[in-house]
SEDOFI-538189 format. One line per field, with one value per atom (N, C-alpha, C, CB): residue in one letter; atom name; x, y, z. Coordinates in steps of 0.1 Angstrom, whole numbers, plus 5000, padded with zeros to 4 digits. Each point is the difference from the previous one (the first is absolute). Glycine has a CB too. Example, Ala and Ser with C-alpha at 12.3 -4.5 7.8 and 13.67 -1.06 7.14 Angstrom:
code	c(A|A|A|A|S|S|S|S)
site	c(N|CA|C|CB|N|CA|C|CB)
east	c(5132|4991|5009|4981|5015|5009|4992|5012)
north	c(4943|5012|5012|4988|5023|5011|5011|4994)
up	c(5078|5000|5000|5012|4981|5000|5008|4978)
//
This chain:
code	c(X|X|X|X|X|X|X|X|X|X|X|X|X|X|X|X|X|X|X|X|X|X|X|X|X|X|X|X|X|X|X|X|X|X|X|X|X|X|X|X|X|X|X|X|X|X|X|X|X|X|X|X|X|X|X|X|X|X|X|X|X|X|X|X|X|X|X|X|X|X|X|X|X|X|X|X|X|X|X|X|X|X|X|X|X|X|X|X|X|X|X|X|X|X|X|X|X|X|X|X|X|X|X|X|X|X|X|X|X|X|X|X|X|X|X|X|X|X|X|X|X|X|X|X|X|X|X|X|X|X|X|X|X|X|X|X|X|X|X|X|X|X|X|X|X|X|X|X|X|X|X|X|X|X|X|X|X|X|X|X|X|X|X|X|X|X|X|X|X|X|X|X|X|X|X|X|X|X|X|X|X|X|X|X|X|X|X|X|X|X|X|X|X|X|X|X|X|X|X|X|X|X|X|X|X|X|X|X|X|X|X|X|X|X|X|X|X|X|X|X|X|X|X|X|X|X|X|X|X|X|X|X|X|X|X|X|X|X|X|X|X|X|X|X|X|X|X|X|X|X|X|X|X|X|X|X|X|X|X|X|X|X|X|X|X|X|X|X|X|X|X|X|X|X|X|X|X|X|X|X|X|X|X|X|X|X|X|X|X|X|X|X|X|X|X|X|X|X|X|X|X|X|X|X|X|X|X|X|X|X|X|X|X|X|X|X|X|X|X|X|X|X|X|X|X|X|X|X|X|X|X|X|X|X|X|X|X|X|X|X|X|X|X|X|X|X|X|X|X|X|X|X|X|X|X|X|X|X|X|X|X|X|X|X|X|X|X|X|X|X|X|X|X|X|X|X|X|X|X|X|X|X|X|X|X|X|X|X|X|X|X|X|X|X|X|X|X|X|X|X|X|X|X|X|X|X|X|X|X|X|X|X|X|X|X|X|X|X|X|X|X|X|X|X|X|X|X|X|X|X|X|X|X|X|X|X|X|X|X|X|X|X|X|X|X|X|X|X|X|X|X|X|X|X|X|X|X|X|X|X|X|X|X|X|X|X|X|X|X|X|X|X|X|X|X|X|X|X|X|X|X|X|X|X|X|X|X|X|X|X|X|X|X|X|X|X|X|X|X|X|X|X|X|X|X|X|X|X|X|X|X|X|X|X|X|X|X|X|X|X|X|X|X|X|X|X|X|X|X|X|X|X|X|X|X|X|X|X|X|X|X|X|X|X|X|X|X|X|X|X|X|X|X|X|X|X|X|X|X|X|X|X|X|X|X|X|X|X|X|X|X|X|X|X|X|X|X|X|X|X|X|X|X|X|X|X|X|X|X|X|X|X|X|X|X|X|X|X|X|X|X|X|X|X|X|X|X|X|X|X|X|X|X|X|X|X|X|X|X|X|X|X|X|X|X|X|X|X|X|X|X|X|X|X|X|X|X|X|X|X|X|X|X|X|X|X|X|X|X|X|X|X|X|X|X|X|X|X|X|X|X|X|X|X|X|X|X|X|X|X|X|X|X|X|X|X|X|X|X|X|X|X|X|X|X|X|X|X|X|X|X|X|X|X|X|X|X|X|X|X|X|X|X|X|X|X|X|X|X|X|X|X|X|X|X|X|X|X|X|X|X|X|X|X|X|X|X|X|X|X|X|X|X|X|X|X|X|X|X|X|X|X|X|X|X|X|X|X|X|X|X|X|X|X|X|X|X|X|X|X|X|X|X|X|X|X|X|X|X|X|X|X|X|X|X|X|X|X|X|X|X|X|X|X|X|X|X|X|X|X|X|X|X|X|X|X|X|X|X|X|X|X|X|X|X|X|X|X|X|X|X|X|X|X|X|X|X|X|X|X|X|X|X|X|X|X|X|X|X|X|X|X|X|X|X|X|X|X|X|X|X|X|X|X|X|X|X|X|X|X|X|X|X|X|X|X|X|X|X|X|X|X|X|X|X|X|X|X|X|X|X|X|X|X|X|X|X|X|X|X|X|X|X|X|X|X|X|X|X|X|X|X|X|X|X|X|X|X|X|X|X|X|X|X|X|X|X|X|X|X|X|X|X|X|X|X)
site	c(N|CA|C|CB|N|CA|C|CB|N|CA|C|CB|N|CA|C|CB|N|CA|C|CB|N|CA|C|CB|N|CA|C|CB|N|CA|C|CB|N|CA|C|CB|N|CA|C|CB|N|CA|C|CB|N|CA|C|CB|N|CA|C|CB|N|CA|C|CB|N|CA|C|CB|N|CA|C|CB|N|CA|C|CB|N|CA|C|CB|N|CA|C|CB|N|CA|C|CB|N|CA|C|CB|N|CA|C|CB|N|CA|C|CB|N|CA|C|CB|N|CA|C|CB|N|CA|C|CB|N|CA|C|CB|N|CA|C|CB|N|CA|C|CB|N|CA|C|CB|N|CA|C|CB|N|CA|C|CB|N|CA|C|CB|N|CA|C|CB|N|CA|C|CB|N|CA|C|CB|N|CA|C|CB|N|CA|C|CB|N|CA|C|CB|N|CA|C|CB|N|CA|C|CB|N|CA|C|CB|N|CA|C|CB|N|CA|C|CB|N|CA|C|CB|N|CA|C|CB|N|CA|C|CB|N|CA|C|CB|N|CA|C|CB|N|CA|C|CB|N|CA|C|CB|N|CA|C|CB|N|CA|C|CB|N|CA|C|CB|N|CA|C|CB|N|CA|C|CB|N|CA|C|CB|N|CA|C|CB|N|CA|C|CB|N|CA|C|CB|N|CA|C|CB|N|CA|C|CB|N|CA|C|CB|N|CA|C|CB|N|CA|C|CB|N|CA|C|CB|N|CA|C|CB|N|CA|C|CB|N|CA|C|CB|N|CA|C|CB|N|CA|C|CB|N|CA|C|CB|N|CA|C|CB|N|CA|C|CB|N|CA|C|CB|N|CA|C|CB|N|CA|C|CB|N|CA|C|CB|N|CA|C|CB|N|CA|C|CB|N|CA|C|CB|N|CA|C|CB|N|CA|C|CB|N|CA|C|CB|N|CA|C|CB|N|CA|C|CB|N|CA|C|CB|N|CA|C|CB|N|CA|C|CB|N|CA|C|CB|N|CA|C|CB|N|CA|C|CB|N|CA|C|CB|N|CA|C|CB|N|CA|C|CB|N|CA|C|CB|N|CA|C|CB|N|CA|C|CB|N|CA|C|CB|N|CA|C|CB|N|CA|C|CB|N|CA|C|CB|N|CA|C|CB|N|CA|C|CB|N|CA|C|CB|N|CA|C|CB|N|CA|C|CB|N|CA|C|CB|N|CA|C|CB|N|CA|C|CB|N|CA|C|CB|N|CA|C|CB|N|CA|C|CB|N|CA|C|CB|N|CA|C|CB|N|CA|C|CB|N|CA|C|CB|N|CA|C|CB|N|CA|C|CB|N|CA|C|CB|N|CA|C|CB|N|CA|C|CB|N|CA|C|CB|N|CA|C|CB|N|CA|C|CB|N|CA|C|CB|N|CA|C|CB|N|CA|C|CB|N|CA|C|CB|N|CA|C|CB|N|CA|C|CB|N|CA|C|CB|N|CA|C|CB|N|CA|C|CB|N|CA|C|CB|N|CA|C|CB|N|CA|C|CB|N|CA|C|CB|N|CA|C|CB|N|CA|C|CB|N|CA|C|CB|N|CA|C|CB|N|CA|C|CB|N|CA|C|CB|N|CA|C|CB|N|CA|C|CB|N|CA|C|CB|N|CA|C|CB|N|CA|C|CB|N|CA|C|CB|N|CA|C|CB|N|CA|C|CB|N|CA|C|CB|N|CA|C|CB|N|CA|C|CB|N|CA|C|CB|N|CA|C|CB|N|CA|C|CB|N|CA|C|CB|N|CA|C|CB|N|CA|C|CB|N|CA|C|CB|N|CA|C|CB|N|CA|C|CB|N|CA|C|CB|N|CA|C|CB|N|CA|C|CB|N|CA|C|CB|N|CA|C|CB|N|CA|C|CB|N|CA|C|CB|N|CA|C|CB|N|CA|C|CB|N|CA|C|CB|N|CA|C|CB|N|CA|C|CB|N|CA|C|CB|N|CA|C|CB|N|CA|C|CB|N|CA|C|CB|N|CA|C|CB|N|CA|C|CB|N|CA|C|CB|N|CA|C|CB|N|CA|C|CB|N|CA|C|CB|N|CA|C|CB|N|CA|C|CB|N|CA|C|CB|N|CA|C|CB|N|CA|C|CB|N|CA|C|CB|N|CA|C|CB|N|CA|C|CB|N|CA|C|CB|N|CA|C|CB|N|CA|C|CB|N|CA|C|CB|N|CA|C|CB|N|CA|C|CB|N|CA|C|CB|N|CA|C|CB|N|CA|C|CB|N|CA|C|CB|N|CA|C|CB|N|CA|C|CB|N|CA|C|CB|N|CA|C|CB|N|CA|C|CB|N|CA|C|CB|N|CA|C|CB|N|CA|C|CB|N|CA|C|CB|N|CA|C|CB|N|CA|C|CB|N|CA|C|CB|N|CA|C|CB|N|CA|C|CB|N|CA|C|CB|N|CA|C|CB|N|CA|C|CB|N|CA|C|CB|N|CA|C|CB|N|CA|C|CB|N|CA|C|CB|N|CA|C|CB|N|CA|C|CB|N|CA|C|CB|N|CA|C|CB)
east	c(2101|4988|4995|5007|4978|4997|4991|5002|4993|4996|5002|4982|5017|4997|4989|5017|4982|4986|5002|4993|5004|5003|4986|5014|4993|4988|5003|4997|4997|5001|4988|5006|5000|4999|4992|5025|4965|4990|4991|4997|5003|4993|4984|5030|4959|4994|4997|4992|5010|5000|4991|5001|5004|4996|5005|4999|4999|5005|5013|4982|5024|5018|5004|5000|4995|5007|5009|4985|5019|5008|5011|4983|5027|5014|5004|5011|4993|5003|5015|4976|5025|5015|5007|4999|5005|5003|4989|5025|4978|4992|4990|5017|4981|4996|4991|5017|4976|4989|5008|4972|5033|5000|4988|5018|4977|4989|5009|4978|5015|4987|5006|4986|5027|5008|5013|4978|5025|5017|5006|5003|4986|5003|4991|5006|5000|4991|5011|4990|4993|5004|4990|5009|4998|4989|5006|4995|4997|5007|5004|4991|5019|5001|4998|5017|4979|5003|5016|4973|5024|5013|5001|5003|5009|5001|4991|5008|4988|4998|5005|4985|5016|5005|4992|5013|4989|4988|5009|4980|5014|5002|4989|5010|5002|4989|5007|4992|4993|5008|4991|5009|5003|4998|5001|5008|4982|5001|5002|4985|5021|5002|4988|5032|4960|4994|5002|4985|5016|5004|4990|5007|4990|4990|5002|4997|5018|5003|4996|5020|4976|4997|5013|4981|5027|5013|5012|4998|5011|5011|5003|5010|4993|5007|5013|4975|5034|5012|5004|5009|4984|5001|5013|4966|5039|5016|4992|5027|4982|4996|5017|4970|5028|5013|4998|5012|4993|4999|5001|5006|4985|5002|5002|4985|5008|5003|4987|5013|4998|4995|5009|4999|4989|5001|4993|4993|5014|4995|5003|5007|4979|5005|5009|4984|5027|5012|4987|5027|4978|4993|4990|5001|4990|4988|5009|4981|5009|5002|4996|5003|5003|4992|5010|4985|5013|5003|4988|5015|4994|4992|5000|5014|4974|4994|4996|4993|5014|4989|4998|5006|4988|4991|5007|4993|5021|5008|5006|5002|4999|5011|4995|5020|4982|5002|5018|4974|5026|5014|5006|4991|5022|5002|5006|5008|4981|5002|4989|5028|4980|4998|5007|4990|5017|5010|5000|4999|5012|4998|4995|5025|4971|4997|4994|5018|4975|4993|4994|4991|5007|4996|4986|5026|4964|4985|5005|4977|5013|4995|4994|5000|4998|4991|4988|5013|4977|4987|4995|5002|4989|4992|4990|5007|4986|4987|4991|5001|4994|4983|5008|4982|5031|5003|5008|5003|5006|5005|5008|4986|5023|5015|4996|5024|4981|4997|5012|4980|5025|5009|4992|5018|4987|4996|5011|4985|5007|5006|4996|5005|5006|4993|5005|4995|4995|5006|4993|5003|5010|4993|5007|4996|4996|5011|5002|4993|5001|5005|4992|5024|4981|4992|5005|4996|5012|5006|4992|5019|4979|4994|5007|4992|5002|5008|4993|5017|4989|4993|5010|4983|5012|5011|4996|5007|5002|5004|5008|4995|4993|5011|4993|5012|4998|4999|5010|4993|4996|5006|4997|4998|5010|4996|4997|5014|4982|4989|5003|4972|5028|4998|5005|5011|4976|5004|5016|4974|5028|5016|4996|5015|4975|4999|4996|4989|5009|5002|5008|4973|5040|5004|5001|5004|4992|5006|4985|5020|4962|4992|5000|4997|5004|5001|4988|5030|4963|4995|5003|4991|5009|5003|4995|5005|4995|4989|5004|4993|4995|5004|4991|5009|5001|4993|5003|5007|4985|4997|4995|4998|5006|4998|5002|5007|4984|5001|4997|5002|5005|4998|4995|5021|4968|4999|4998|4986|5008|4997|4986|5019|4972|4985|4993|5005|5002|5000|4988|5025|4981|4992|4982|5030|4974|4984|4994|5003|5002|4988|4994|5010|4999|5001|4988|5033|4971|4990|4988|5017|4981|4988|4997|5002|4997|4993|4997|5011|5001|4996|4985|5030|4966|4988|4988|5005|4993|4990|5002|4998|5015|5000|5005|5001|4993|5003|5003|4981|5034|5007|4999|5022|4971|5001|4999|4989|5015|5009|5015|4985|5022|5017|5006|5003|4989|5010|4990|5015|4987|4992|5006|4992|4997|4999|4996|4995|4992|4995|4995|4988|5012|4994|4999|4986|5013|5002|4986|5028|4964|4991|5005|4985|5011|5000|4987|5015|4984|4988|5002|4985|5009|4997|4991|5012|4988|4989|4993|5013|4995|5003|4987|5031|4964|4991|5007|4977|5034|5013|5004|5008|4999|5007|5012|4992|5012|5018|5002|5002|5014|5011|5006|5006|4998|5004|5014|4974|5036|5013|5005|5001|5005|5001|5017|4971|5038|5013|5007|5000|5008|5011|5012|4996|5012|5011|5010|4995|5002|5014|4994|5014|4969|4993|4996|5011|4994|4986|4989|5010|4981|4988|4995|4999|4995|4996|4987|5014|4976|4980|4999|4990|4998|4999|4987|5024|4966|4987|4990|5003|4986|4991|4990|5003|4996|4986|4990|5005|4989|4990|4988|5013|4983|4996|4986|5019|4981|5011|5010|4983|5015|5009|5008|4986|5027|4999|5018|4988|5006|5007|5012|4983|5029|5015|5005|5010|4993|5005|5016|4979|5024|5015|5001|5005|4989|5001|5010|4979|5029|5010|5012|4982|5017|5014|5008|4987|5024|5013|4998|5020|4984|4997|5009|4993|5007|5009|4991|5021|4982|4996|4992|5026|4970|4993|4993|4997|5003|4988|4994|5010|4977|4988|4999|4992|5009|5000|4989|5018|4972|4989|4997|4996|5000|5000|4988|5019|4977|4985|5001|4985|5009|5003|5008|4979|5022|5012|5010|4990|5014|5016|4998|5017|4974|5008|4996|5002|5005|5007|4999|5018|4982|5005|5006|4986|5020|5003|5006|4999|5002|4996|5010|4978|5024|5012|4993|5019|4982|4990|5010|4982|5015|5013|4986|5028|4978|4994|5008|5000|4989|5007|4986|5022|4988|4988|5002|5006)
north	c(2765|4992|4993|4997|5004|4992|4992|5018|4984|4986|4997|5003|4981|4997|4997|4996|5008|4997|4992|5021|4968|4992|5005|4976|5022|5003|4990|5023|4972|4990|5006|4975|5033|5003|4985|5019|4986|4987|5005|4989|5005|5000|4988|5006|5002|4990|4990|5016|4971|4986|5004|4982|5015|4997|4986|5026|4975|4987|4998|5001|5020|5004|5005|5005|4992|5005|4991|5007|4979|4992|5000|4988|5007|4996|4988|5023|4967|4988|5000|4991|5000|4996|4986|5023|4966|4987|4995|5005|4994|4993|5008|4984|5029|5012|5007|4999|5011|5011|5014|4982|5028|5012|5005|5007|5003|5005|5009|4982|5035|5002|4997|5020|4982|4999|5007|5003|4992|5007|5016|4978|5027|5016|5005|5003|5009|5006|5014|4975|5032|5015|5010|4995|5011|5001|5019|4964|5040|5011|5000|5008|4992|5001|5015|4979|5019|5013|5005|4995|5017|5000|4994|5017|4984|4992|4990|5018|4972|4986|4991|5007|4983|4987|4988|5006|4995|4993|4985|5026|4965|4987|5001|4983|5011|5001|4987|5025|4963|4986|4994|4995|4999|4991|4984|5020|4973|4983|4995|4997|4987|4988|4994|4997|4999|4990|4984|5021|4972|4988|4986|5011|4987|4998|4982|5030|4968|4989|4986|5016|4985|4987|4996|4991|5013|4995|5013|4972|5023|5012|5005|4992|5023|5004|5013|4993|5009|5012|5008|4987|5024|5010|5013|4996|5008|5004|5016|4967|5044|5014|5010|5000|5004|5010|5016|4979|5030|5010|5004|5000|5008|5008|5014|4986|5020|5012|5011|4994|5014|5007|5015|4972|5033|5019|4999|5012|4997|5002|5014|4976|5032|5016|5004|5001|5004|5006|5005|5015|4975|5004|4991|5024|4967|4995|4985|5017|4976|4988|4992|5006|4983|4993|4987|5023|4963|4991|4985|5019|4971|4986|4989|5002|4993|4988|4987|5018|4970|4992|4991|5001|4986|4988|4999|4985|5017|4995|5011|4981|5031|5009|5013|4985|5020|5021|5001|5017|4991|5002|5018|4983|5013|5017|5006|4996|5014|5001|4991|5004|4995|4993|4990|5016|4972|4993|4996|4991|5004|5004|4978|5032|4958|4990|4995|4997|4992|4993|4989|5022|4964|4991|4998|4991|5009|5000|4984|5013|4992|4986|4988|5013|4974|4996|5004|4990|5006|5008|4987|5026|4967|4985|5006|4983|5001|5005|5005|4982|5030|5007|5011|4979|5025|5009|5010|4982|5029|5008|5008|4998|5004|5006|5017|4971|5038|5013|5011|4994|5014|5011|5012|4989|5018|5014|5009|4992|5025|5010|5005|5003|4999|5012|5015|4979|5029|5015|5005|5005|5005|5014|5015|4984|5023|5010|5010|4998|5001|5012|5013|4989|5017|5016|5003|5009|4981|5004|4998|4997|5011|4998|4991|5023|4963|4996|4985|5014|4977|4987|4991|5010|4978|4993|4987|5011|4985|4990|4988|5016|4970|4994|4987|5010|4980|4986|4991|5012|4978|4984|4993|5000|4989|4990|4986|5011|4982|4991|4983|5025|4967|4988|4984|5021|4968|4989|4994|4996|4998|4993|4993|5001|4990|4988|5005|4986|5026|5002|5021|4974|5023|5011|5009|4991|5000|5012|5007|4983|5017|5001|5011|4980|5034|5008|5011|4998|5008|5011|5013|4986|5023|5014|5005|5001|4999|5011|5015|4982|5033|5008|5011|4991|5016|5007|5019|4975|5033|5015|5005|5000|5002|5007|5011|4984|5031|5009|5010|4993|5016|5007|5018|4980|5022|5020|5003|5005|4990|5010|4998|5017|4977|5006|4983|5024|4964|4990|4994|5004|5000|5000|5008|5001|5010|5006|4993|5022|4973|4989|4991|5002|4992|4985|5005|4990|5021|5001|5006|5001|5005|5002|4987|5024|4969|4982|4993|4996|5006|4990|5005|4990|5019|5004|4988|5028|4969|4989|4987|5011|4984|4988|5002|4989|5000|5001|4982|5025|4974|4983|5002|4993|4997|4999|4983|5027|4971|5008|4999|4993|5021|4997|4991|5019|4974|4991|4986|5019|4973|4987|4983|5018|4977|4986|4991|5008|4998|4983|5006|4982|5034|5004|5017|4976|5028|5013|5005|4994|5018|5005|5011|4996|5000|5012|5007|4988|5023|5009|5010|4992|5008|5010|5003|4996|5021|5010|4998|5015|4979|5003|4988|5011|4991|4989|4993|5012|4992|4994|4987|5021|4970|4989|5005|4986|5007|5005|4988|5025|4973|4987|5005|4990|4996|5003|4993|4999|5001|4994|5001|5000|4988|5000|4996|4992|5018|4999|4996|5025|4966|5000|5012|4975|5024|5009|5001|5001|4992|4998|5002|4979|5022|5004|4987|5022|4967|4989|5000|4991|5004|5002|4987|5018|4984|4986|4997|5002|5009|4999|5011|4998|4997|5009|4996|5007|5007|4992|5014|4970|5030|5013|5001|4999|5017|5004|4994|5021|4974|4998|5010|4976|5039|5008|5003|5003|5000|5013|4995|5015|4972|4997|4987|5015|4982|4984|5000|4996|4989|4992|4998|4994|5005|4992|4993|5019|4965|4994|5000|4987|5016|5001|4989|5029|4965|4988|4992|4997|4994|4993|5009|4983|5030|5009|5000|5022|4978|5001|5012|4985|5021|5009|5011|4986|5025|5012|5012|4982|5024|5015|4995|5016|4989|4997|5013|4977|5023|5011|4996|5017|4990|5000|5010|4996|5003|5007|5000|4997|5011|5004|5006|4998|4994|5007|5002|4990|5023|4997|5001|5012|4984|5002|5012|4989|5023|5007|5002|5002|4989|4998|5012|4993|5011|5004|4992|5023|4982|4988|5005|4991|5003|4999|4989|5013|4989|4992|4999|4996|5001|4997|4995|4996|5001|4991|4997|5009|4976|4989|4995|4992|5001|4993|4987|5026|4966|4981|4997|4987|5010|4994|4993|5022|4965|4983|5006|4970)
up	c(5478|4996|5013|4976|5025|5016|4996|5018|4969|4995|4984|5019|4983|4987|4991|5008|4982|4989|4988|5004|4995|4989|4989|5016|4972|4987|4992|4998|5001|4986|4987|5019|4970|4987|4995|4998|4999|4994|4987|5027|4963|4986|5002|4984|5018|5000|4985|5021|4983|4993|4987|5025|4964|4989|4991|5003|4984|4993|4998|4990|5009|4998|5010|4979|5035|5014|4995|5021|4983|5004|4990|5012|4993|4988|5004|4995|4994|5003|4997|4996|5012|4999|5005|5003|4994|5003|5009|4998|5015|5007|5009|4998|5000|5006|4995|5008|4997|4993|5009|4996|4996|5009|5004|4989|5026|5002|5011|4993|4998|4995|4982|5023|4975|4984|5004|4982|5006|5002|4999|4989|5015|5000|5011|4974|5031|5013|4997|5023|4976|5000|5010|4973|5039|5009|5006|5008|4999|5008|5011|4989|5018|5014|5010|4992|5022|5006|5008|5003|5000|5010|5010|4995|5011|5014|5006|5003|4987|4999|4993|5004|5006|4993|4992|5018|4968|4997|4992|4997|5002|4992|4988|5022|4963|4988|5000|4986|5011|4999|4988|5028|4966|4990|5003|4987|5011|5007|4989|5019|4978|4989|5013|4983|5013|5004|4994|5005|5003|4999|4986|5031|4961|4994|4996|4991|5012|4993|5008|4988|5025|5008|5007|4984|5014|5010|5002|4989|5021|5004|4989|5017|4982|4990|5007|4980|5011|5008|4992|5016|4985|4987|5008|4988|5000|5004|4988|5003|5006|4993|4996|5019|4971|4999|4996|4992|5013|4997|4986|5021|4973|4985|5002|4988|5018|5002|5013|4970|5032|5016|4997|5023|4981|4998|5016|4967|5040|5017|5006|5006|4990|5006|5008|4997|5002|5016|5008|4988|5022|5018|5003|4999|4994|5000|5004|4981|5031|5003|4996|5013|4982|4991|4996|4991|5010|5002|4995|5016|4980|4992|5017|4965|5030|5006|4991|5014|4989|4993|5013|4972|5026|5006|5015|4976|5026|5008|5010|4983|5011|5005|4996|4997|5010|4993|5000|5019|4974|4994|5010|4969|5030|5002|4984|5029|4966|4986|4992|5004|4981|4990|4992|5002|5007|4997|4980|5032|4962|4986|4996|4993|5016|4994|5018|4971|5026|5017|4992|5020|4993|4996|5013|4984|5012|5007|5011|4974|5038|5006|4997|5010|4986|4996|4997|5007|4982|5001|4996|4994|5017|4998|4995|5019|4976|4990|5009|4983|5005|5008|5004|5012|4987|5013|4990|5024|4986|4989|5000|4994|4996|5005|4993|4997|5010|4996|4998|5013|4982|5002|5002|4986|5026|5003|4997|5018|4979|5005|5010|4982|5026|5008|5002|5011|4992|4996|5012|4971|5031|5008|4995|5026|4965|4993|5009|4977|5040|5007|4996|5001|4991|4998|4990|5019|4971|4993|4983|5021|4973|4986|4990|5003|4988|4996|4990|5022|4970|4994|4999|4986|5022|5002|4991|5025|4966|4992|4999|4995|5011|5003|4988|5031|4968|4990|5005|4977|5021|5004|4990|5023|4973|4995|5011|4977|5019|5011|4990|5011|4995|4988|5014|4967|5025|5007|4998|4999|5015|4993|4995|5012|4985|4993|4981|5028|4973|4986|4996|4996|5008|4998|4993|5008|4979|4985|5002|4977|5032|5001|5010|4990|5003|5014|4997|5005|5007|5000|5002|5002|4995|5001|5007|4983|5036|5008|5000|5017|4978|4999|5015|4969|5036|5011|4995|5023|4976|5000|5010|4981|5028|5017|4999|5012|4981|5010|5012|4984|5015|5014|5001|5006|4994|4998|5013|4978|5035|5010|5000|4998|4992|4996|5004|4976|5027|5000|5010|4991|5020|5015|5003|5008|4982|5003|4992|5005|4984|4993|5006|4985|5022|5007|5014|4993|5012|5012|5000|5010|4978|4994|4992|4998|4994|4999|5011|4982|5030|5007|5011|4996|5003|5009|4998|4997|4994|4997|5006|4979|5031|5004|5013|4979|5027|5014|5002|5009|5000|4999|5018|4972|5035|5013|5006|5000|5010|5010|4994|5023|4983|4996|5007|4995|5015|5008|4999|5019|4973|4996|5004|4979|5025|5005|4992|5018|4975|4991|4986|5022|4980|4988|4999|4999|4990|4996|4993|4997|5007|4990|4988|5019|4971|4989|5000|4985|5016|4989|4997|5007|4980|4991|4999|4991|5005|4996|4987|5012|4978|4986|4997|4996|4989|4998|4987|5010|4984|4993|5004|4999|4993|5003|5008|4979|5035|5007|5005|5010|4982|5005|5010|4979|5025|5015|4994|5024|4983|5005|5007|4991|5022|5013|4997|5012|4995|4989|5021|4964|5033|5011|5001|4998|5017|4996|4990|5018|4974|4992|4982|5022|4980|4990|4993|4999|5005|4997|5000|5006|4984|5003|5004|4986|5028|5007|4995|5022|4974|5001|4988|5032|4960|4995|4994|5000|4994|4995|5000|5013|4981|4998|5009|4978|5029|5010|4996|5004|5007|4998|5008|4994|4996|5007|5006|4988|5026|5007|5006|5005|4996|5009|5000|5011|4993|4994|5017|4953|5051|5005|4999|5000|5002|4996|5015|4977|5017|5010|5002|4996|5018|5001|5013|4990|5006|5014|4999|5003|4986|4996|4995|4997|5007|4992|5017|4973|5023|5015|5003|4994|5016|5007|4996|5016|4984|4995|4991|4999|4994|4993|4984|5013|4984|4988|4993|5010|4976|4996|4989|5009|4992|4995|4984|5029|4961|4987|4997|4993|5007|4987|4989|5014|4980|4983|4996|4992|5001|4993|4983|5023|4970|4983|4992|5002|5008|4999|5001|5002|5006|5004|5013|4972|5033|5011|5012|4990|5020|5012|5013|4986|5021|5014|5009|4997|5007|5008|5013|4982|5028|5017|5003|5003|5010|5010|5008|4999|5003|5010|5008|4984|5028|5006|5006|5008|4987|5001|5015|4968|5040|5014|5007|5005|4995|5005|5015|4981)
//
């Protein structure tokens, strides 16, 4: 692999996107069912966003994980990437406003296949209170020509940014943007304002970042930016 591609799997916002849970909202919800390509590395992330006004430290355990023979593929949450899918973890602090996430990440290689994994998720402050995140990641080979046929309609410049980033789009559709870190946080996020729309990266630390676009379809693109003051 000579690069990496983060995706973040996104349901655009309705009244039953969200799932609640103790002191948190899941986003986009507690299930993500997406397709991956070959020989890419992709992140499908699920966030607890923080809702309650003070620290909270949400602790996750394994339910169950199906992982094609040969396909790389490994858990992330707020603090760490894992080697594998360890079977329980306890998150970094998640202060208010802010937000603790579990990722998958996959690369099925070339290999055909659906990968099945489940966590349960829940605050320590109220444990018998748990959520169920569910991930369906497959893989055909057919993944990538989709992806590079949608993405013709947008253009993200410059790849090497100082104070700010352009989007534009072709499309006369509503497209969300999401400005995801390397670890698949989402630092920015917010709708075109078309043809063209502004994003500030002036206050983000220096390093790699990417750009996700969505239009009312669910199909996507997304970029690699590198932020340097």
């Amino acid at each position: 692999m000579t690069k990496l591609k983060m995706v973040l799997a996104v349901t655009f916002v309705t009244a039953g996107t969200f799932a609640f849970g103790q002191g948190y909202v899941l986003s986009p919800g507690d299930s993500l069912v997406d397709v991956t390509p070959f020989n890419d590395l992709n992140h499908f992330t699920i966030q607890q966003n923080n809702i309650s006004g003070m620290p909270i430290i949400l602790s996750w355990q394994q339910v169950a994980l199906n992982i094609p023979s040969g396909w790389t593929a490994y858990l992330c949450d707020n603090g760490n990437c894992f080697t594998g899918f360890p079977q329980s973890g306890t998150m970094d602090t998640v202060f208010a406003g802010d937000y603790g996430m579990l990722s998958v990440a996959i690369d099925p290689i070339n290999i055909t296949g659906t990968a099945f994994v489940q966590y349960a998720v829940w605050d320590n402050a109220s444990p018998s209170q748990k959520d169920t995140l569910t991930w369906t990641i497959s893989a055909n080979g057919t993944a990538g020509l989709a992806q590079a046929e949608n993405a013709k309609p947008f253009t993200v410049f410059p790849s090497v940014a100082n104070t700010h980033i352009t989007l534009r789009s072709g499309r006369r559709e509503p497209v969300q943007y999401f400005l995801l870190d390397i670890s698949g946080k989402i630092v920015s996020n917010g709708s075109m304002q078309l043809p063209e729309t502004r994003v500030s990266v002036e206050t983000l630390p220096e390093g790699i970042y990417f750009i996700s676009l969505l239009d009312s379809n669910r199909n996507r693109f997304t970029e690699r930016i590198i932020v340097k003051h």
